[in-house]
C-alpha positions as CSV (number, residue, x, y, z in Angstrom):
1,X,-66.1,-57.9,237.5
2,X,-67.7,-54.7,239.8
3,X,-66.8,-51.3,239.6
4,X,-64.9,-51.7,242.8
5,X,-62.3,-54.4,240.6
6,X,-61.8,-52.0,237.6
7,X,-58.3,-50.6,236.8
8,X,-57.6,-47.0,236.5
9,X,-55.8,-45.7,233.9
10,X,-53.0,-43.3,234.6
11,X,-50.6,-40.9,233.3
12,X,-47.3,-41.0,235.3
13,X,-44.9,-38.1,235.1
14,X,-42.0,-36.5,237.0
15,X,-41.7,-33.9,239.0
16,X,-38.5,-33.3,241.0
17,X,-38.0,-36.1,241.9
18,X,-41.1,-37.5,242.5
19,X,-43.3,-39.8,240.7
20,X,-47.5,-38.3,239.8
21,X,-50.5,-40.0,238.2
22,X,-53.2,-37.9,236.6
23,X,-56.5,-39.6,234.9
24,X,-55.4,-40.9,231.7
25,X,-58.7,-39.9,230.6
26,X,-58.2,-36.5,231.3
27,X,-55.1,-36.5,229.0
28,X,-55.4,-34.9,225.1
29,X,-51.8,-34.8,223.9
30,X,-48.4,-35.0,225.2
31,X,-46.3,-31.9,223.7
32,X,-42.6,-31.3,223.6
33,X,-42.0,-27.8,225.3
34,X,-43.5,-25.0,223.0
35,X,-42.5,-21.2,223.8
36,X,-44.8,-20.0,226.3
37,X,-45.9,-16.2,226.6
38,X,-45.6,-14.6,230.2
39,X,-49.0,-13.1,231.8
40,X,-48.4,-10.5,234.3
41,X,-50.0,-10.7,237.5
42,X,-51.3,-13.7,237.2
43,X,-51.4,-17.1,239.7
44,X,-47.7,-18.0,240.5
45,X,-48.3,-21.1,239.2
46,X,-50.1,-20.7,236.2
47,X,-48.5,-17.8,234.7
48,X,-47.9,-18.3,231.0
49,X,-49.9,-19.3,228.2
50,X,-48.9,-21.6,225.3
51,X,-50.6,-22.1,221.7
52,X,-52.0,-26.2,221.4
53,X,-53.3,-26.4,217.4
54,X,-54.6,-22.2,217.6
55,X,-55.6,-22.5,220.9
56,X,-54.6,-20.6,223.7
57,X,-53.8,-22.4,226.6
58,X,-53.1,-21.4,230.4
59,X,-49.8,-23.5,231.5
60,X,-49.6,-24.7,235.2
61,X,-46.1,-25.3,236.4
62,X,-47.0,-27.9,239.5
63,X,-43.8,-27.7,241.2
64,X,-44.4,-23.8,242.0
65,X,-48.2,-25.3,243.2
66,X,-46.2,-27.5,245.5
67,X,-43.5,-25.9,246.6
68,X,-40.8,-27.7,244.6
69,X,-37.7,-25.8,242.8
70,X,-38.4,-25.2,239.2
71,X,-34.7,-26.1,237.4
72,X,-34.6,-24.8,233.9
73,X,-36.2,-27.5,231.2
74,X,-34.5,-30.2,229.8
75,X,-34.4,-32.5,226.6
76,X,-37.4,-34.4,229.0
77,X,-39.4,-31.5,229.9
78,X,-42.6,-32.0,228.5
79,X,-46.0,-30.3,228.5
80,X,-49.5,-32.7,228.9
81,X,-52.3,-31.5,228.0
82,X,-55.5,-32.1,229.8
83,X,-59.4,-31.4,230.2
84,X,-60.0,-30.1,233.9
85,X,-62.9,-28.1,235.3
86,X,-61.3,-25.0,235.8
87,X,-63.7,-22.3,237.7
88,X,-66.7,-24.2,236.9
89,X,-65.5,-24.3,233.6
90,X,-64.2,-27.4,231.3
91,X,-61.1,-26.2,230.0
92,X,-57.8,-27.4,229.0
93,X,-55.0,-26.9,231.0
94,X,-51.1,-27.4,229.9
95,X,-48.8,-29.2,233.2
96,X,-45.4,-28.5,232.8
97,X,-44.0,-32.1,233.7
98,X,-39.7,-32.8,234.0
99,X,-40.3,-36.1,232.5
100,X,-43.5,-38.0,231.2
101,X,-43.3,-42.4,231.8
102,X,-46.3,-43.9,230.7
103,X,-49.9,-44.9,230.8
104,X,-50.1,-48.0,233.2
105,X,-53.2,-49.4,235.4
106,X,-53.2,-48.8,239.1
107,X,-55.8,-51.6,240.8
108,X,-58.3,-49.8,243.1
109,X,-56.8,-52.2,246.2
110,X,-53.6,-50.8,245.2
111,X,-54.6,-47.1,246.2
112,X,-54.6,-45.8,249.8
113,X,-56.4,-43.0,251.2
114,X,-53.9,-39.6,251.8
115,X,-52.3,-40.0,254.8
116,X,-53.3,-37.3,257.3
117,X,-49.9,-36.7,257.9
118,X,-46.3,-37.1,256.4
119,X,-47.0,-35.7,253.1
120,X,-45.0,-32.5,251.7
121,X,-48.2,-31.1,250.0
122,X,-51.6,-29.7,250.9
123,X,-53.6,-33.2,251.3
124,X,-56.7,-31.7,249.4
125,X,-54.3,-31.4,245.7
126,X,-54.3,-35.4,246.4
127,X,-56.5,-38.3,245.6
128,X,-54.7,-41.5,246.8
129,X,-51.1,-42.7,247.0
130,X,-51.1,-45.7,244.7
131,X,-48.4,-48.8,245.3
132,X,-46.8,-50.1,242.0
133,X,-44.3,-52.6,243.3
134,X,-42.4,-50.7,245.5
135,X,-42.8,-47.9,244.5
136,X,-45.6,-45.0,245.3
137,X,-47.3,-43.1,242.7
138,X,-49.1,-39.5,243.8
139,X,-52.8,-39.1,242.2
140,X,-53.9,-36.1,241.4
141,X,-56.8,-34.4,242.6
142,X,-56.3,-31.9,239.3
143,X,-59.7,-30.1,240.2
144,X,-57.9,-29.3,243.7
145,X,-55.0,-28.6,242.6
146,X,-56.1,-26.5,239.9
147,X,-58.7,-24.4,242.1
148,X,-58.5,-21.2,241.8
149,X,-56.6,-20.6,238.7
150,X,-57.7,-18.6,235.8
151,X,-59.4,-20.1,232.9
152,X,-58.8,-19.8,229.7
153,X,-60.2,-17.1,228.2
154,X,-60.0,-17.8,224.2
């Protein structure tokens, strides 16, 4: 089999609405939602902090990232923990998700480049549009979409 034939293994999760893959291998833990402490002046979109096993954490709430409306949790809201290069630095990062699906294989001929136009977000925060049946998946480009926010710091 070559490298071009090899499944990728992806997390899918919800976010208003809308159905996102990130790099399963990216992924620590899946958490239920943990209290999160507010940081003041901070990135919009990354502006709490949560404790994962006596770490501190930065949280990213994607839908402020994108542009979505941000809905108070629910029984499904979920945080996913996962290892990103964050400012030149590995670091792990908590993304607020409405709902978290599965792990599931997209095929590499099932992925199509972003489309220059059409899309809702910046086309940089995206590395393909996958096709699982019907229905499209968004992968994440989570070093672009995680550019300029802060690193952890503990």
């Amino acid at each position: 089999m070559s490298q071009k034939e090899v499944a990728h293994e992806v997390l899918t999760l919800e976010m208003q609405g809308e159905i996102f893959a990130i790099d399963a291998n990216r992924v620590r833990e899946i958490l239920d939602l943990v209290p999160v402490t507010e940081v003041p002046n901070s990135q919009p979109f990354v502006n709490g902090l949560v404790n994962v096993r006596g770490k501190v954490v930065p949280l990213a709430d994607l839908r402020l990232r994108f542009g979505m409306a941000t809905p108070p949790p629910t029984i499904d809201t979920r945080i996913v923990v996962i290892d990103a290069e964050v400012s030149g630095e590995a670091t792990a990062v908590g993304i607020l998700a409405d709902r978290v699906y599965e792990v599931t294989e997209i095929m590499p001929a099932a992925i199509e480049e972003t489309p220059r136009i059409g899309l809702k977000w910046h086309q940089e925060y995206i590395a393909g549009i996958g096709k699982r049946g019907s229905d499209f998946i968004i992968i994440l480009d989570m070093e672009q979409v995680l550019a300029g926010a802060p690193a952890a710091t503990h």
